[in-house]
N, C-alpha and C positions, 0 to 999 in steps of 0.2 A: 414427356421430358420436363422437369420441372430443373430451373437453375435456382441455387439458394445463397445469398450474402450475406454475411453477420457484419454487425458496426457495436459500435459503445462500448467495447472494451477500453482499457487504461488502465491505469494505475491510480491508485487510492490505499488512503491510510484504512487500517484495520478499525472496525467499526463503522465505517462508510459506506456508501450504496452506488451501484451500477445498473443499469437497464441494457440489457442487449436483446439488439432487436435480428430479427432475419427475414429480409425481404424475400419472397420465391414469384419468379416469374411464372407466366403460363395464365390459364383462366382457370383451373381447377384446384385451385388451391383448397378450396374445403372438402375434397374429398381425399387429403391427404391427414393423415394422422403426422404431428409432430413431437421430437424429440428435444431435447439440450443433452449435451455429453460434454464431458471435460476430459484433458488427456494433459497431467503434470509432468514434468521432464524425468526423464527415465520410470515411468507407471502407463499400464495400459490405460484404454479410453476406460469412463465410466459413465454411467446413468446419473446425469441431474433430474433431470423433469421431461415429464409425457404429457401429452393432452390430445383427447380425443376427436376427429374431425370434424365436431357440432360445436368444441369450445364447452360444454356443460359441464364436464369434471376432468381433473387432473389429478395425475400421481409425482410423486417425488417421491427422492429419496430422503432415507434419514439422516445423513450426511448433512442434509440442507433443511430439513422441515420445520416448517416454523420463520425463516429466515430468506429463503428464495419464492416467488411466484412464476407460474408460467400462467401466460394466456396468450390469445389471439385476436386479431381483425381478419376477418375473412371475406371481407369488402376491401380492406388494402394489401391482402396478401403478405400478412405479416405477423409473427409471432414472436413474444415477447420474454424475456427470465427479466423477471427484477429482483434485483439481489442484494439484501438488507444487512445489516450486522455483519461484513464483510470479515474474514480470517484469515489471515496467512494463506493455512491450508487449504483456502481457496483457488489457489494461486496456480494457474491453467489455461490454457489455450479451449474456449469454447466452441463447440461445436452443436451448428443447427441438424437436423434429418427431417426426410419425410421421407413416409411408406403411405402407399395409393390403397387405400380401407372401401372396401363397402360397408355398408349399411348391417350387413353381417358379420361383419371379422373389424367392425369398429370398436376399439380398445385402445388401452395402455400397451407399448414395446418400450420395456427396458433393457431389452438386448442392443449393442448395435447393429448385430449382424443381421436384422430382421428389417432394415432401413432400403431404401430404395436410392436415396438420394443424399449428398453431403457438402455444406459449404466448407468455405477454406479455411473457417476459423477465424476465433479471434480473441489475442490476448489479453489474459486480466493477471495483473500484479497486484497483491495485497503487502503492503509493507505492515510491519509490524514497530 
C-alpha cells in the first residue's frame, strides 16, 4: 500500500515555473514506477510524464516536451514535475501515480488505468 500527496501547485503567470512535488509513504518506493497526469475542467485525465523506478530515463509528452521535467529522490520518497514556460493550457489539477514494477515489466505507463495508486491532486492555474 503506498499513500501519495502532491504540494506546489498555485497559480502563476503564463511563462513562469512550478515544481510539484509527490511524497509516497511506505519503504518501497523505488520499486514503484511513477507517473504525473493532469485532468482540466470538463477533459479526461491525461499523460504528462513517466519515469522509471531506477530514475535513469523518462518519457513525456509532447504536450509538455521540452518545457516540463519529471524526476525522483528515491531516498526521500519523492518525485518531482518541474514545469517551465508555464501556458494557459496548462491549467489543471495534477496528479501523482504509482504502479509496483519489477525489474522486468520496468518501463514508461502512459495510460492511467495501468496505475496502482493515486493522490488527490493538486491545482495549477496559469493566467494568461
Amino acid at each position: 500500500q503506498v499513500q501519495l500527496v502532491e504540494s506546489g501547485g498555485g497559480l502563476v503567470q503564463a511563462g513562469g515555473s512550478l515544481r510539484l512535488s509527490c511524497a509516497a509513504s511506505g519503504r518501497t518506493f523505488s520499486t514503484y514506477a511513477m507517473g504525473w497526469f493532469r485532468q482540466a475542467a470538463g477533459k479526461e485525465r491525461e499523460f504528462v510524464a513517466a519515469i522509471r523506478r531506477s530514475g535513469g530515463s523518462t518519457f513525456d509528452a509532447d504536450s509538455v516536451k521540452g518545457r516540463f521535467t519529471i524526476s525522483r529522490e528515491n531516498a526521500k520518497n519523492t518525485v518531482y514535475l518541474q514545469m517551465n514556460s508555464l501556458k494557459p493550457e496548462d491549467t489543471a489539477v495534477y496528479y501523482c501515480a504509482a504502479k509496483g514494477v519489477t525489474y522486468l515489466n520496468d518501463r514508461y505507463y502512459p495510460s492511467p488505468g495501468e496505475y496502482d495508486y493515486w493522490g488527490q491532486g493538486t491545482q495549477v492555474t496559469v493566467s494568461s
